[in-house]
N, C-alpha and C positions, 0 to 999 in steps of 0.2 A: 525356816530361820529367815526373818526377816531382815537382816542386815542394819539397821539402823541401830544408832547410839554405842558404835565402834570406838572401843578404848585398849589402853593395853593394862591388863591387870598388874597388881604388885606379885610377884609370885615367891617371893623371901621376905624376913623382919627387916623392918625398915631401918634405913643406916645413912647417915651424914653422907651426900653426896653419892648413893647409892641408888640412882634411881632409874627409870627405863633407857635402854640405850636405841639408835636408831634405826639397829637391827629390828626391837622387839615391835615397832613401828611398821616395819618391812613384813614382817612375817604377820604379823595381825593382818595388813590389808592380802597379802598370798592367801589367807585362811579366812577369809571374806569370800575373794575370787572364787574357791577351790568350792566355799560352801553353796554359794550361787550356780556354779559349773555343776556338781553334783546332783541339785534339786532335793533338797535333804527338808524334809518336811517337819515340824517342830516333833509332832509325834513320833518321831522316827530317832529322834536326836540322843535321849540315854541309852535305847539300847543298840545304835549305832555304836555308841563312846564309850557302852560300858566297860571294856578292859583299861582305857586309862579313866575314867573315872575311879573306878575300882583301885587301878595303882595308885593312885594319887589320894585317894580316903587311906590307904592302908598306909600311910605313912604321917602320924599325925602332929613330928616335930620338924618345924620350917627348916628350913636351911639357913645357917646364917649370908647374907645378902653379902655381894663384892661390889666394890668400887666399879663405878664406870670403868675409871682408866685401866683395872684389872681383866676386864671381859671385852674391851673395845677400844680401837686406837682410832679415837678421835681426830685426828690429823690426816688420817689415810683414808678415813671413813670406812671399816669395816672392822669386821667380830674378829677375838684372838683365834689361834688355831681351836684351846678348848672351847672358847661359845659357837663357834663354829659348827663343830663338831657336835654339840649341846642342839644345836637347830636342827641339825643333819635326821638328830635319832627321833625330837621331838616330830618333826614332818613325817619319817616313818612310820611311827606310831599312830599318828592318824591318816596315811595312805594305808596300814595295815587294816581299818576300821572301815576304810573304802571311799574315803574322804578324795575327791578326784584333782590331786596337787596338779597346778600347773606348769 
C-alpha cells in the first residue's frame, strides 16, 4: 500500500450536514500509520481484509447517515460515547486482520 491520495470515505447515504467528522480524519491517518508500520504489501491486502470485506459486501443496504452533531461534539472536539465505541470495534476489526494499530 502505497499511502498516497489519503481520504476519508463517505460510508452512509448522503445527508444535509451529514458529513465526515474529525474523528474519521484521525482515524484515516492511525490506518495510514498502522498500514505503513505493518509493511502490508498491495498483494497481500484482500486477503489480509478479507473477513471485513466479506462483512461489509454482506450487508448491501447503507445505513442511513447521522448528523455530525449526533456522532460528534464539535465544541469539545471529540466522538459521542456511541461513535466512540463505533471506532473502538472498527480498529479491532482490523487489529484482528493483523493490521499493526498504534
Amino acid at each position: 500500500m502505497n499511502g498516497a491520495n489519503l481520504y476519508v470515505p463517505r460510508v452512509s447515504r448522503s445527508r444535509m450536514n451529514g458529513g465526515q467528522t474529525p474523528a474519521d480524519a484521525e482515524v484515516m491517518i492511525e490506518a495510514s500509520d498502522a498500514t505503513l508500520n505493518t509493511k502490508i504489501k498491495r498483494d497481500e491486502v484482500y486477503e489480509m481484509f478479507k473477513p471485513v470485506i466479506e462483512d461489509l459486501m454482506s450487508n448491501s443496504t447503507p445505513v442511513e447517515g447521522k448528523l455530525i452533531s449526533e456522532c460528534y461534539d464539535l465544541q469539545r472536539h471529540k466522538p459521542s460515547p456511541e461513535y466512540r465505541d463505533l471506532i473502538q470495534k472498527v480498529k479491532g476489526q482490523f487489529r484482528e486482520c493483523g493490521l499493526q494499530w498504534l
